[in-house]
PDB file of the backbone (N, CA, C, O) and the ligand in Angstrom, with CONECT records:
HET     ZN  A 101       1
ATOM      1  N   UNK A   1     -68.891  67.134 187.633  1.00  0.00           N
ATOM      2  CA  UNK A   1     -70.211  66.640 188.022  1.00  0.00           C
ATOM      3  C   UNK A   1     -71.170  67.815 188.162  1.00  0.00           C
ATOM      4  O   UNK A   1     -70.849  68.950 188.514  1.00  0.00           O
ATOM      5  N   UNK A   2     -72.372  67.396 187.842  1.00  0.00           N
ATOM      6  CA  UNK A   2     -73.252  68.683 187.388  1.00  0.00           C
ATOM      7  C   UNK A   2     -74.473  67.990 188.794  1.00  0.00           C
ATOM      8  O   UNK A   2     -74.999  66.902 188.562  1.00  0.00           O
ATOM      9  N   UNK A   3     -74.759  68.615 189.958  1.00  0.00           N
ATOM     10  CA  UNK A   3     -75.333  68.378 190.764  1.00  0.00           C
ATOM     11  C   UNK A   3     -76.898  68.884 190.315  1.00  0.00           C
ATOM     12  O   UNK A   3     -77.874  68.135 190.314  1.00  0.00           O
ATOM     13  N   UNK A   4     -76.916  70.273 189.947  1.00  0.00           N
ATOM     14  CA  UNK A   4     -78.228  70.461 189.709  1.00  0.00           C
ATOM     15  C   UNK A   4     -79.247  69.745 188.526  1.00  0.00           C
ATOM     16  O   UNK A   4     -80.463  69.550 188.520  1.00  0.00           O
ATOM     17  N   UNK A   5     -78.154  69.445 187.519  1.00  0.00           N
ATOM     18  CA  UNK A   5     -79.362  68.825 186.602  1.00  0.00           C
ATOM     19  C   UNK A   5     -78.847  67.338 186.470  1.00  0.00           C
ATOM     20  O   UNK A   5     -79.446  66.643 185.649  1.00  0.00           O
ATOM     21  N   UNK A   6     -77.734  66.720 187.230  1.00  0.00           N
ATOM     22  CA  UNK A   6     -78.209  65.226 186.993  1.00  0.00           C
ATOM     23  C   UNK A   6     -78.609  64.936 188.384  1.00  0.00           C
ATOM     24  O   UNK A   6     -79.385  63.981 188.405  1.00  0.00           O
ATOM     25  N   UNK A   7     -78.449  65.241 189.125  1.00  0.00           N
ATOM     26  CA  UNK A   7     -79.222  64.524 190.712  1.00  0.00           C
ATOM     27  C   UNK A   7     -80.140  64.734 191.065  1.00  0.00           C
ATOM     28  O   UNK A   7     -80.652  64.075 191.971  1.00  0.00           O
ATOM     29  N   UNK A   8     -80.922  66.096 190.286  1.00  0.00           N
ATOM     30  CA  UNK A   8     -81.991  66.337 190.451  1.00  0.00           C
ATOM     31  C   UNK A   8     -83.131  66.043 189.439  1.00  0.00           C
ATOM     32  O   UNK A   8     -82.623  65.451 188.486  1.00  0.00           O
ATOM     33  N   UNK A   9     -84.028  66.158 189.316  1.00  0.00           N
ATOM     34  CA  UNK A   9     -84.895  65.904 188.204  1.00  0.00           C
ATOM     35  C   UNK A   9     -85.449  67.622 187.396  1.00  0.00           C
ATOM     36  O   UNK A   9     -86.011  67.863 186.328  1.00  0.00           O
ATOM     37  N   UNK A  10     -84.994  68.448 188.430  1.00  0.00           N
ATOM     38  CA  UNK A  10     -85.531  69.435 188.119  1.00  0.00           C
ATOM     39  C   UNK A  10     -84.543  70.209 186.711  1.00  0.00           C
ATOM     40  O   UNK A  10     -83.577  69.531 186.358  1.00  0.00           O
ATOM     41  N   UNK A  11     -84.726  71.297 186.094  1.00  0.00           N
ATOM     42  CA  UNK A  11     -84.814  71.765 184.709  1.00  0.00           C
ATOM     43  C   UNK A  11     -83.323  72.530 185.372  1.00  0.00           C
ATOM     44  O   UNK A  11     -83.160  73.048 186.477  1.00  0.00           O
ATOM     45  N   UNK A  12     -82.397  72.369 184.277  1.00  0.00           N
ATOM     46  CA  UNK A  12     -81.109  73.462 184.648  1.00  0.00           C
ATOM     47  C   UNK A  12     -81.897  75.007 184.499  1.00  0.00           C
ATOM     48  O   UNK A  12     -82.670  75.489 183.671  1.00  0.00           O
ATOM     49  N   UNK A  13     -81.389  75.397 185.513  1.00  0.00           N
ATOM     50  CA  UNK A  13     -81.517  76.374 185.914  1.00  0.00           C
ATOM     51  C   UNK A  13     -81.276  76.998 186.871  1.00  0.00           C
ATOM     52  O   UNK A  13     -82.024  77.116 187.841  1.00  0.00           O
ATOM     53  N   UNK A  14     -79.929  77.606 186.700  1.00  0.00           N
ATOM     54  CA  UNK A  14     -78.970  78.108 187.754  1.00  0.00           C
ATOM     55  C   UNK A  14     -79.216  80.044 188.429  1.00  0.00           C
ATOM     56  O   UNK A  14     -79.237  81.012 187.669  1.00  0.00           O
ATOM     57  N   UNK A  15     -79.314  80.097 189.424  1.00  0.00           N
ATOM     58  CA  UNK A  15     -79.699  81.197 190.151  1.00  0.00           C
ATOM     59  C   UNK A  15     -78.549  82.398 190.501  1.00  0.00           C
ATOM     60  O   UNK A  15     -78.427  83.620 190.416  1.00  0.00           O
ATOM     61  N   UNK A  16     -77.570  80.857 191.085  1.00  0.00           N
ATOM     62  CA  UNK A  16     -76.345  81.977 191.763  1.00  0.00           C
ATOM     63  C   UNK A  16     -75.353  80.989 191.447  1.00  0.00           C
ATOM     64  O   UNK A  16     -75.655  79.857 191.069  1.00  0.00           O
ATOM     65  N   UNK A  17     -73.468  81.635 191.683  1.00  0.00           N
ATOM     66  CA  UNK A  17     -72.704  81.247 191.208  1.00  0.00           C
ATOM     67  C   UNK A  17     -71.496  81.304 192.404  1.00  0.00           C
ATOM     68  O   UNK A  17     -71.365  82.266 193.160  1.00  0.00           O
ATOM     69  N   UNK A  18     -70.769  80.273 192.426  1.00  0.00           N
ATOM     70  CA  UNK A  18     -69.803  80.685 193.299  1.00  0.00           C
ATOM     71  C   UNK A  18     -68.618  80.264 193.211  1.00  0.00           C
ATOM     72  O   UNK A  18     -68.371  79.131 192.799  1.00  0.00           O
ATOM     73  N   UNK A  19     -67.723  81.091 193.576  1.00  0.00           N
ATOM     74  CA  UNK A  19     -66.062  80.913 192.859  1.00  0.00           C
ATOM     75  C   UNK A  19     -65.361  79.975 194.405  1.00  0.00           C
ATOM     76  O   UNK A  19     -65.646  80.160 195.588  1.00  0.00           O
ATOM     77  N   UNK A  20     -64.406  78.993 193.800  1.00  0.00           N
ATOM     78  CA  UNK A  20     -64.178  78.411 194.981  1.00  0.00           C
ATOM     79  C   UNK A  20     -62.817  78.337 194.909  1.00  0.00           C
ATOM     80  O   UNK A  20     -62.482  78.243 193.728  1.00  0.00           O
ATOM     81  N   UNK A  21     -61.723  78.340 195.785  1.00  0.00           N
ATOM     82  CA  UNK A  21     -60.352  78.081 195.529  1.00  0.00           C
ATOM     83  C   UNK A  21     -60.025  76.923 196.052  1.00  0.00           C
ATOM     84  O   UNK A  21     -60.740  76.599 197.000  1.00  0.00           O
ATOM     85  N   UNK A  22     -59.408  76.375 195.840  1.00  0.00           N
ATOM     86  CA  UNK A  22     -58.748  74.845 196.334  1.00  0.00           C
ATOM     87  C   UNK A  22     -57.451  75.292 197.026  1.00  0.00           C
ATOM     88  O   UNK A  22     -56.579  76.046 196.595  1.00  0.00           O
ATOM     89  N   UNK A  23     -57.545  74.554 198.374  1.00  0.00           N
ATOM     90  CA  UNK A  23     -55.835  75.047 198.829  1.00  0.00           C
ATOM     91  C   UNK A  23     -55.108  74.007 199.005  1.00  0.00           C
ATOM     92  O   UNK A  23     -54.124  73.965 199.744  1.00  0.00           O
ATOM     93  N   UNK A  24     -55.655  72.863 198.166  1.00  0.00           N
ATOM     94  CA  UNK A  24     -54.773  71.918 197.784  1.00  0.00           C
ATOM     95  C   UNK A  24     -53.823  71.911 196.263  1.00  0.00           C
ATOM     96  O   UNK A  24     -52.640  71.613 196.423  1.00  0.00           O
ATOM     97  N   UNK A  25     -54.182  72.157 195.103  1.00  0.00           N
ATOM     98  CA  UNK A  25     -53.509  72.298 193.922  1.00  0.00           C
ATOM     99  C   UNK A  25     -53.464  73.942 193.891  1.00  0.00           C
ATOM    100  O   UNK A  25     -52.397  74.304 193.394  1.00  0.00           O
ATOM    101  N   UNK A  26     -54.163  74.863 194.209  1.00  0.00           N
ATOM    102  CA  UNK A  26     -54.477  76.331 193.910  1.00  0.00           C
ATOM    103  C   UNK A  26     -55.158  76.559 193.413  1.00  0.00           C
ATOM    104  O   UNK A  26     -55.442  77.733 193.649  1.00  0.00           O
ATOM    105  N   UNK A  27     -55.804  76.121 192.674  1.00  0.00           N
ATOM    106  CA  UNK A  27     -56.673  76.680 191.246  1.00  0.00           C
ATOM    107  C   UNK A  27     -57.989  77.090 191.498  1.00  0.00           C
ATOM    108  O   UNK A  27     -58.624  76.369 192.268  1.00  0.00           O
ATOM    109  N   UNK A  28     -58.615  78.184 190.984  1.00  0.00           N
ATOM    110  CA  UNK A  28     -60.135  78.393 191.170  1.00  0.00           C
ATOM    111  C   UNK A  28     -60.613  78.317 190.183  1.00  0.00           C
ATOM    112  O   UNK A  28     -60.194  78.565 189.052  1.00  0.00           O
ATOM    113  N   UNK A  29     -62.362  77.648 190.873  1.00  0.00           N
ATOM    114  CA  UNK A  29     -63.218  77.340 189.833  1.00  0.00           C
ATOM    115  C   UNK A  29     -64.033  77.790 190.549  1.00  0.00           C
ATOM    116  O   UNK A  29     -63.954  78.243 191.691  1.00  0.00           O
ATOM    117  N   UNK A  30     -65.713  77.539 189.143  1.00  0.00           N
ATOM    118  CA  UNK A  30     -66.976  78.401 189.825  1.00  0.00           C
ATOM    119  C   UNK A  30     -67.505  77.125 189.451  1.00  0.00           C
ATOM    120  O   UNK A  30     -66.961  76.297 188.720  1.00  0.00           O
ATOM    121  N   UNK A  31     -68.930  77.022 190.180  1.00  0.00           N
ATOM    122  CA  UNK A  31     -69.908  76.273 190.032  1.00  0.00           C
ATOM    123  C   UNK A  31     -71.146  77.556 190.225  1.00  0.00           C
ATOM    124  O   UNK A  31     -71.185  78.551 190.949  1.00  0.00           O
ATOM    125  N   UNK A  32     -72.155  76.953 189.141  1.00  0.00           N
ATOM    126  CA  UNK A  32     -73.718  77.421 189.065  1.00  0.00           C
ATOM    127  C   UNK A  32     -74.510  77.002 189.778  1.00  0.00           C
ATOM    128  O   UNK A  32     -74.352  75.782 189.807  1.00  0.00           O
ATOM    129  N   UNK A  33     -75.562  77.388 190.601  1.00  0.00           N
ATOM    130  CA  UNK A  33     -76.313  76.305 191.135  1.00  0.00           C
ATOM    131  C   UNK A  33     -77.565  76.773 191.158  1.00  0.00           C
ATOM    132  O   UNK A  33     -77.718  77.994 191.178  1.00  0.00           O
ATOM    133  N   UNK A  34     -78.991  75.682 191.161  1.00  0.00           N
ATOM    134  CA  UNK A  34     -80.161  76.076 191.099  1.00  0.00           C
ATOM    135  C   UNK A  34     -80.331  76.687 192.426  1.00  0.00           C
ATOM    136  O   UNK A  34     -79.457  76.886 193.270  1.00  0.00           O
ATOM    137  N   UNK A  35     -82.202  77.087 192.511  1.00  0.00           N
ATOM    138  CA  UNK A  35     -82.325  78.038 194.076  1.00  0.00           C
ATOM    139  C   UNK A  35     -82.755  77.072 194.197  1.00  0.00           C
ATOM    140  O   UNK A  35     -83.916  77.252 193.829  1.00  0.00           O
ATOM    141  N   UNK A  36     -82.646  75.924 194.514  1.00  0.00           N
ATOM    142  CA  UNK A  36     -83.085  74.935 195.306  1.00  0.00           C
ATOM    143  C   UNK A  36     -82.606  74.318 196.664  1.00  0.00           C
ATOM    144  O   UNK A  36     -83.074  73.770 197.663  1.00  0.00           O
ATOM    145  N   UNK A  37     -80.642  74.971 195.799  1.00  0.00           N
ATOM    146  CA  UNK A  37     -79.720  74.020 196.431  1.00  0.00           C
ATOM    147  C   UNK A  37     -78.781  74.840 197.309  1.00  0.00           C
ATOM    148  O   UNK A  37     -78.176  75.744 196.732  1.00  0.00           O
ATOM    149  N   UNK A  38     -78.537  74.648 198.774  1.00  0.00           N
ATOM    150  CA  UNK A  38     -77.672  75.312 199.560  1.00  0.00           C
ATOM    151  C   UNK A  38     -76.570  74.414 199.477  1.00  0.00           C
ATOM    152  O   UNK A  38     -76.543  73.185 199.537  1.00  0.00           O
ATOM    153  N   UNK A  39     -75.424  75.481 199.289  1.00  0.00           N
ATOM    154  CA  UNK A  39     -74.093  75.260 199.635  1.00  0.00           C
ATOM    155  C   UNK A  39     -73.687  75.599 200.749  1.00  0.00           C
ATOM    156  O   UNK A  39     -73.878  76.723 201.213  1.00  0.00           O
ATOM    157  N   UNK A  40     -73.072  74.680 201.333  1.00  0.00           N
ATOM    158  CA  UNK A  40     -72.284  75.405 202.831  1.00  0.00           C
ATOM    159  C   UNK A  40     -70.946  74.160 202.685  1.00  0.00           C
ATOM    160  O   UNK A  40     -70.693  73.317 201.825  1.00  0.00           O
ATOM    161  N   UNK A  41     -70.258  74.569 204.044  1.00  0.00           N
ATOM    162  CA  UNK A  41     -69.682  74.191 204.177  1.00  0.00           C
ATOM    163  C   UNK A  41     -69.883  73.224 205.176  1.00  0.00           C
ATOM    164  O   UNK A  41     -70.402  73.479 206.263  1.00  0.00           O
ATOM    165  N   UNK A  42     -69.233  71.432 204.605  1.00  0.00           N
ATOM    166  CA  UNK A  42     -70.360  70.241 205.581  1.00  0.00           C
ATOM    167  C   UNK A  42     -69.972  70.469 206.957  1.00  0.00           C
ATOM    168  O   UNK A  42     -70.704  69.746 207.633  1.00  0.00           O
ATOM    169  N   UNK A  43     -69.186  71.112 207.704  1.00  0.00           N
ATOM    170  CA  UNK A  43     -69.100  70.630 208.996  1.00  0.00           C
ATOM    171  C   UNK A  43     -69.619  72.506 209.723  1.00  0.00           C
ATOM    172  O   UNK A  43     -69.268  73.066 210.761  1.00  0.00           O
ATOM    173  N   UNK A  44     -70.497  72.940 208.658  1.00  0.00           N
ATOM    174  CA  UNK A  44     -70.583  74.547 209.029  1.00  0.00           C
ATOM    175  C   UNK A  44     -71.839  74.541 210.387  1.00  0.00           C
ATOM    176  O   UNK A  44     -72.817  73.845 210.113  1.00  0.00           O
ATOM    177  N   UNK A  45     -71.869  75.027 211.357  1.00  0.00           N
ATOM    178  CA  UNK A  45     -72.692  75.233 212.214  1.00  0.00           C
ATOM    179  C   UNK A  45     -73.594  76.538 211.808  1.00  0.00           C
ATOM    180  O   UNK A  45     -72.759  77.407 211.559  1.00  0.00           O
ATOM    181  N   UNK A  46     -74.738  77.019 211.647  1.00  0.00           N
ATOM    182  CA  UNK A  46     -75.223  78.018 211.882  1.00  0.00           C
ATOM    183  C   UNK A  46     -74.892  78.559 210.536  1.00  0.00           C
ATOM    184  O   UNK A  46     -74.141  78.063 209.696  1.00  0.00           O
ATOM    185  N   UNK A  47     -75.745  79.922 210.457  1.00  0.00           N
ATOM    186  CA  UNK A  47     -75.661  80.577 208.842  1.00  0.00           C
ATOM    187  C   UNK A  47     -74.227  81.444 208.932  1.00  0.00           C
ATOM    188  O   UNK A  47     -73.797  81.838 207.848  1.00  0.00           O
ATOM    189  N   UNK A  48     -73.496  81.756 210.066  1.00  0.00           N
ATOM    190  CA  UNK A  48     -72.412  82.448 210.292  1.00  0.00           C
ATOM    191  C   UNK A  48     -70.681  81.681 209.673  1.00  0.00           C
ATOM    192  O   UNK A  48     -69.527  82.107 209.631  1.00  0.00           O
ATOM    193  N   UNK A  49     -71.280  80.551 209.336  1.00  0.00           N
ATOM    194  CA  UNK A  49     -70.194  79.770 208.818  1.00  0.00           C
ATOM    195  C   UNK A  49     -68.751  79.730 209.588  1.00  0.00           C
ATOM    196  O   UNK A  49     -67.647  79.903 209.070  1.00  0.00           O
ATOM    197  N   UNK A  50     -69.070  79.434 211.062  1.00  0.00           N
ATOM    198  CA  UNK A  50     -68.268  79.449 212.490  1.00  0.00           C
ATOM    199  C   UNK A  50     -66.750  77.963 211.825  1.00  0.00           C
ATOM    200  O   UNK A  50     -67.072  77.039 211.078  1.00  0.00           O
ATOM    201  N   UNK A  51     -65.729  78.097 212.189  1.00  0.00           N
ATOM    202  CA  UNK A  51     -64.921  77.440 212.102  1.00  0.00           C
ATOM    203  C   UNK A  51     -64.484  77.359 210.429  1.00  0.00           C
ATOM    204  O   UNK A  51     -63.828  76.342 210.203  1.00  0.00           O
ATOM    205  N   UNK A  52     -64.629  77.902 209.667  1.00  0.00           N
ATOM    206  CA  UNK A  52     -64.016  77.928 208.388  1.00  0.00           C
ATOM    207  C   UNK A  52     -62.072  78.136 208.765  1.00  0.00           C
ATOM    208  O   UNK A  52     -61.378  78.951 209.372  1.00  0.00           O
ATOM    209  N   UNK A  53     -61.880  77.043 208.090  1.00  0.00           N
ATOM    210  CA  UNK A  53     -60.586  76.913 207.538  1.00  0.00           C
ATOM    211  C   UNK A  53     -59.986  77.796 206.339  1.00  0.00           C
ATOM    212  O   UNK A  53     -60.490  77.618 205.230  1.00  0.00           O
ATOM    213  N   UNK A  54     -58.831  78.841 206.483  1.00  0.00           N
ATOM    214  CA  UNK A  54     -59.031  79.675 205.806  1.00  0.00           C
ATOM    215  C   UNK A  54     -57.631  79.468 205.208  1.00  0.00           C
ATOM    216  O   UNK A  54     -57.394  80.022 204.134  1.00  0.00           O
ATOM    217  N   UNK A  55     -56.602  78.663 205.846  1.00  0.00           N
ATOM    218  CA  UNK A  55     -55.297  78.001 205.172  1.00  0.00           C
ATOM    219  C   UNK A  55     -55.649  76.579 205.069  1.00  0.00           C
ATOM    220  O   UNK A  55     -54.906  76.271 204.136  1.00  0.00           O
ATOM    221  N   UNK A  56     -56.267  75.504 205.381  1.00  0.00           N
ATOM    222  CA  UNK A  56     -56.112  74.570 204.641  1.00  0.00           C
ATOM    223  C   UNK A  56     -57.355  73.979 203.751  1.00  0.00           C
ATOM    224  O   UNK A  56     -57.351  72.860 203.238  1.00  0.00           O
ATOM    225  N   UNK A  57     -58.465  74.975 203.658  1.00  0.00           N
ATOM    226  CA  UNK A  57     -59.708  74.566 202.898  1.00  0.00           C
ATOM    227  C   UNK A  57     -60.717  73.951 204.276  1.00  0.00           C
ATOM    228  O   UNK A  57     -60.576  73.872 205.496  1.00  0.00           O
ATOM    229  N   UNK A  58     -61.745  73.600 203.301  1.00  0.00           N
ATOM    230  CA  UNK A  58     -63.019  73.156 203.753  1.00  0.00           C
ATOM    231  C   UNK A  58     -63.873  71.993 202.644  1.00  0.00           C
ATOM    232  O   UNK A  58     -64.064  72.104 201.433  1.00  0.00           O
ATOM    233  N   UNK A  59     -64.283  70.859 203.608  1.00  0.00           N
ATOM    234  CA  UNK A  59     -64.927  70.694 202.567  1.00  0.00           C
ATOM    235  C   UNK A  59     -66.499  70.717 202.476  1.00  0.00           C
ATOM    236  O   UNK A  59     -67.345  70.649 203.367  1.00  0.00           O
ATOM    237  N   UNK A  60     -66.633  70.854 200.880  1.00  0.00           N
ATOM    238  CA  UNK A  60     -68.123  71.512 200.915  1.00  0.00           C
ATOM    239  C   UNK A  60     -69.435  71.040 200.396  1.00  0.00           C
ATOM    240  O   UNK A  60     -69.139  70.037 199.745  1.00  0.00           O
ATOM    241  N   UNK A  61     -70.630  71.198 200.330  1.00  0.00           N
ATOM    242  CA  UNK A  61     -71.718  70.248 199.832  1.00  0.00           C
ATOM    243  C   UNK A  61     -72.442  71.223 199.455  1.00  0.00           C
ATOM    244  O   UNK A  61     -72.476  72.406 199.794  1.00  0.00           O
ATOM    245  N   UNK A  62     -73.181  70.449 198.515  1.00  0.00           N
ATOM    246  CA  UNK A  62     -74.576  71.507 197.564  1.00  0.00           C
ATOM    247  C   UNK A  62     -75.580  70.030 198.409  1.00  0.00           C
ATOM    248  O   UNK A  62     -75.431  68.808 198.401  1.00  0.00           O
ATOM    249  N   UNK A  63     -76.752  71.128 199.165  1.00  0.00           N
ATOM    250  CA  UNK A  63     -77.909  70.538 200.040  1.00  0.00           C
ATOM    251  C   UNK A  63     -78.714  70.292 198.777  1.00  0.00           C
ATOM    252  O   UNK A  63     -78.602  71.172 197.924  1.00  0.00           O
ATOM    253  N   UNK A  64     -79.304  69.527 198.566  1.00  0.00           N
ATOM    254  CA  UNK A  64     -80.663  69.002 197.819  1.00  0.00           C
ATOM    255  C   UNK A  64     -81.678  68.561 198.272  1.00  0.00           C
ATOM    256  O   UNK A  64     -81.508  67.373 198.545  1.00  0.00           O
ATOM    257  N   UNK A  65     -82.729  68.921 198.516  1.00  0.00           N
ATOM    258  CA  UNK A  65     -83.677  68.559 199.020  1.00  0.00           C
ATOM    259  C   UNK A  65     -83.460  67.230 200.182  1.00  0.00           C
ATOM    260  O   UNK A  65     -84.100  66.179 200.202  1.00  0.00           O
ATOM    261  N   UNK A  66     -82.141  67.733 201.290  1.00  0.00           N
ATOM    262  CA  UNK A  66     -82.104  67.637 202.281  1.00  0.00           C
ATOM    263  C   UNK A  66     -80.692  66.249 202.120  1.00  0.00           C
ATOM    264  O   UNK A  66     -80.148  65.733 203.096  1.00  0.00           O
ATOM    265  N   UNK A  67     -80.330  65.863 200.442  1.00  0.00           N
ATOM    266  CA  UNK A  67     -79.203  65.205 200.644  1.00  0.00           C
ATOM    267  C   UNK A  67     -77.836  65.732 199.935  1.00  0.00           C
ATOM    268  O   UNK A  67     -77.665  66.433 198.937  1.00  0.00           O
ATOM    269  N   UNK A  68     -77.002  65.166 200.773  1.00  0.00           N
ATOM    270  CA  UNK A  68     -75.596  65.997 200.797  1.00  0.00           C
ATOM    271  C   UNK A  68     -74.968  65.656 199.453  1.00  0.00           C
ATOM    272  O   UNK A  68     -75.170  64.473 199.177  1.00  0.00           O
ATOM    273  N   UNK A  69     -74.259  66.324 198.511  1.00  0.00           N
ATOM    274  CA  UNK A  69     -73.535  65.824 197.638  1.00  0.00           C
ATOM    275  C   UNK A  69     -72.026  66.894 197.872  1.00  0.00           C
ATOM    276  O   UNK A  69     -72.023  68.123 197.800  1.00  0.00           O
ATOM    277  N   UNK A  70     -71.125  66.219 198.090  1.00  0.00           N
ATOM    278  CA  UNK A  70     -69.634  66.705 197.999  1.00  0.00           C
ATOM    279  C   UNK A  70     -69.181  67.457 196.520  1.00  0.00           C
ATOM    280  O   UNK A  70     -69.351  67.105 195.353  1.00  0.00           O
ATOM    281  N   UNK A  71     -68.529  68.653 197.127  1.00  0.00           N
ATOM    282  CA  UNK A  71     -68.169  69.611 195.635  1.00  0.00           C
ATOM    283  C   UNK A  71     -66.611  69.420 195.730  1.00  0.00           C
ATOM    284  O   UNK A  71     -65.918  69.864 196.645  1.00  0.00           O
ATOM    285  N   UNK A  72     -66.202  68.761 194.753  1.00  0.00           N
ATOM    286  CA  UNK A  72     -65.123  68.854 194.287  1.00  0.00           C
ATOM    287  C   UNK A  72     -64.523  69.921 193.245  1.00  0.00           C
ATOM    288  O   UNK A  72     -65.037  70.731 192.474  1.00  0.00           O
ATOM    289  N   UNK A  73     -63.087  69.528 193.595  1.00  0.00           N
ATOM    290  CA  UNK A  73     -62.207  70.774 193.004  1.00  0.00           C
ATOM    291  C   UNK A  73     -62.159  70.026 191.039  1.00  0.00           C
ATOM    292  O   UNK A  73     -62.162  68.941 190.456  1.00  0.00           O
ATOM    293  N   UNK A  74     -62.129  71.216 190.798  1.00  0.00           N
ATOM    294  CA  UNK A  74     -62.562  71.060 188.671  1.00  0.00           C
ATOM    295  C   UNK A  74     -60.812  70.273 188.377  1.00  0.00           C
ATOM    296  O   UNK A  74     -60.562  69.430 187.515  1.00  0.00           O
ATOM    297  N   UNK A  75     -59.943  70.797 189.258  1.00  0.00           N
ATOM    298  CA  UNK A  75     -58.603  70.349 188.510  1.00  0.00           C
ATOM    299  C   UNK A  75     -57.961  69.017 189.192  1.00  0.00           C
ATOM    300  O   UNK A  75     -57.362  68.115 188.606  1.00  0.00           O
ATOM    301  N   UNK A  76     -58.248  69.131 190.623  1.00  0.00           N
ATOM    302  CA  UNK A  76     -57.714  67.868 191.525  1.00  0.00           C
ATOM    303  C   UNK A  76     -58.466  66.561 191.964  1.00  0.00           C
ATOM    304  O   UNK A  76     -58.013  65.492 192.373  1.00  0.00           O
ATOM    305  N   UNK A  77     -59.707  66.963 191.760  1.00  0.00           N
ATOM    306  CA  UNK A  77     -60.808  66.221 192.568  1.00  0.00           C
ATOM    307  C   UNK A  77     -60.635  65.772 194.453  1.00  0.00           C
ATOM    308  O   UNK A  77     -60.865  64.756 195.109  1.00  0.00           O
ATOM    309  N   UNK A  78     -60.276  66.728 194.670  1.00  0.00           N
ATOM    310  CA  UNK A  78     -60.119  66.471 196.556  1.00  0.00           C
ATOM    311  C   UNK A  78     -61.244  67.449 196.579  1.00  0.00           C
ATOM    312  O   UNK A  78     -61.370  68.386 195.790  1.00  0.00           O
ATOM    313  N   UNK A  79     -62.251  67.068 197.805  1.00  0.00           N
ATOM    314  CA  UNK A  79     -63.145  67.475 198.159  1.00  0.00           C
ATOM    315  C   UNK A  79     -63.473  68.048 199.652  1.00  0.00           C
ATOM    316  O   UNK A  79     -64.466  68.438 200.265  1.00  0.00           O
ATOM    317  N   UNK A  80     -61.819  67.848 199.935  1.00  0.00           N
ATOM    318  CA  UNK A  80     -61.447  68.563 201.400  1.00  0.00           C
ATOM    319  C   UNK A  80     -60.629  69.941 201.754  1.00  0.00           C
ATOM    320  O   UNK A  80     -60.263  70.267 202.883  1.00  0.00           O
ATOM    321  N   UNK A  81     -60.420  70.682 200.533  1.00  0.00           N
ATOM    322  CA  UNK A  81     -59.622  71.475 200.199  1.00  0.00           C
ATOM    323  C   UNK A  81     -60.386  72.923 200.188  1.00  0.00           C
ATOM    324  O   UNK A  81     -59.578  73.848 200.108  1.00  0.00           O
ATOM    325  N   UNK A  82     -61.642  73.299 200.243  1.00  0.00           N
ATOM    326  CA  UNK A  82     -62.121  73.996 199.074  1.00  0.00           C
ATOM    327  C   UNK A  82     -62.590  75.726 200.086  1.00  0.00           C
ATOM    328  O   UNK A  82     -63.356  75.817 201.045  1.00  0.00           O
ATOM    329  N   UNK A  83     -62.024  76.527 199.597  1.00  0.00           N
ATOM    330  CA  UNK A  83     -63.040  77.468 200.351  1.00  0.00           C
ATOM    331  C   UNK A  83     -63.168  78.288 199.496  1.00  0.00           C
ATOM    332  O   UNK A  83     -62.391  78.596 198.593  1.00  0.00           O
ATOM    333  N   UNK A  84     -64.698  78.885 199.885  1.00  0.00           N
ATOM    334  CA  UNK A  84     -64.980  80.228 198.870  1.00  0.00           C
ATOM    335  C   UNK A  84     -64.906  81.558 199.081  1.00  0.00           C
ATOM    336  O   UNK A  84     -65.191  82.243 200.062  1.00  0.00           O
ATOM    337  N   UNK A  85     -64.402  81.868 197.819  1.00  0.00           N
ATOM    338  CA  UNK A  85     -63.872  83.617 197.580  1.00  0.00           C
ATOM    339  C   UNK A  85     -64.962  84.423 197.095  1.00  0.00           C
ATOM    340  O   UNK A  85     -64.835  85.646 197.168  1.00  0.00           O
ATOM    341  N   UNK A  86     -65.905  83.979 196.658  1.00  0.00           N
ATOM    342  CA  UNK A  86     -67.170  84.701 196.100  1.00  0.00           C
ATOM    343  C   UNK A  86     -68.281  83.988 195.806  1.00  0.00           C
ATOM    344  O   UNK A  86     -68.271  82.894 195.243  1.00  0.00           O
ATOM    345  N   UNK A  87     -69.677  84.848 196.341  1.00  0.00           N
ATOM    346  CA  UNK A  87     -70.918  84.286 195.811  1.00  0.00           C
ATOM    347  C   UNK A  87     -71.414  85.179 195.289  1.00  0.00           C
ATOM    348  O   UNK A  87     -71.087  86.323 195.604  1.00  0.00           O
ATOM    349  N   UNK A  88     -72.363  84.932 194.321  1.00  0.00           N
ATOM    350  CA  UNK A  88     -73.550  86.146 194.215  1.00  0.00           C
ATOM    351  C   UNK A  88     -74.366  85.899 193.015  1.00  0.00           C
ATOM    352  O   UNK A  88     -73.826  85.153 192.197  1.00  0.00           O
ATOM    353  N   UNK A  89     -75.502  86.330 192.716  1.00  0.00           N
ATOM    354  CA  UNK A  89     -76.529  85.766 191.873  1.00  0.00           C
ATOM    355  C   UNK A  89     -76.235  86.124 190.412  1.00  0.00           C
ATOM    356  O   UNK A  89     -75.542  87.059 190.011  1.00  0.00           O
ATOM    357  N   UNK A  90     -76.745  85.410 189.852  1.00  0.00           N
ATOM    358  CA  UNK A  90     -76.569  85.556 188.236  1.00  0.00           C
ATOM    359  C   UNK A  90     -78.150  86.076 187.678  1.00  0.00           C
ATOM    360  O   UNK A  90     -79.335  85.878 187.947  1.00  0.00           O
ATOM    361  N   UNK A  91     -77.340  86.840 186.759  1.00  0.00           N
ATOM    362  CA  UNK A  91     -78.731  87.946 186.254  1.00  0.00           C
ATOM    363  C   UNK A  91     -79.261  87.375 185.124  1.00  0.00           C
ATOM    364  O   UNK A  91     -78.652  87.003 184.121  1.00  0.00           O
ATOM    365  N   UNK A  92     -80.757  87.319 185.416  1.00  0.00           N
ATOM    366  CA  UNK A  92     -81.917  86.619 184.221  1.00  0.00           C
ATOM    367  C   UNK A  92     -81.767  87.561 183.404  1.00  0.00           C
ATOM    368  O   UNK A  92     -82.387  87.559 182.340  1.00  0.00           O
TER     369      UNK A  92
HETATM  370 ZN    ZN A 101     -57.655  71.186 193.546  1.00  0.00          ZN2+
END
């Protein structure tokens, strides 16, 4: 599922990228995402990302103009599993 260009109306165009591991099957994947859209983690308090689950995952959402969409894993589809190993911007 492609959050930035089908839920949104706005033009693909991805900013930053982030690698996620699943600690349900293992496998890592990345997702692209526009600067529109914050990822966190849904039950994250504060920008410090307080209570991350670091053995059994997290699950996570790309913010859209203030509605939640769940990021699932590319190989399992569980959306309770997921934590991330890397972010960082992608170069124009
Ligand atoms: Zn998985």
């Amino acid at each position: 599922m492609e959050y930035y260009s089908d839920l949104n109306a706005l033009p693909y165009d991805p900013v930053f990228e982030i690698e996620f591991e699943c600690k349900n099957c293992g496998k890592e994947f990345s997702r692209k995402f526009d600067s529109n859209v914050e990822v966190r983690p849904a039950g994250a308090i504060g920008p410090n990302f307080r209570g991350i689950d670091e053995v059994h995952g997290n699950r996570y959402v790309a913010v859209i103009d203030g509605d939640k969409y769940p990021i699932e894993c590319d190989n399992c589809d569980i959306d309770t599993s997921l934590y991330e190993l890397n972010r960082e911007p992608l170069n124009k």
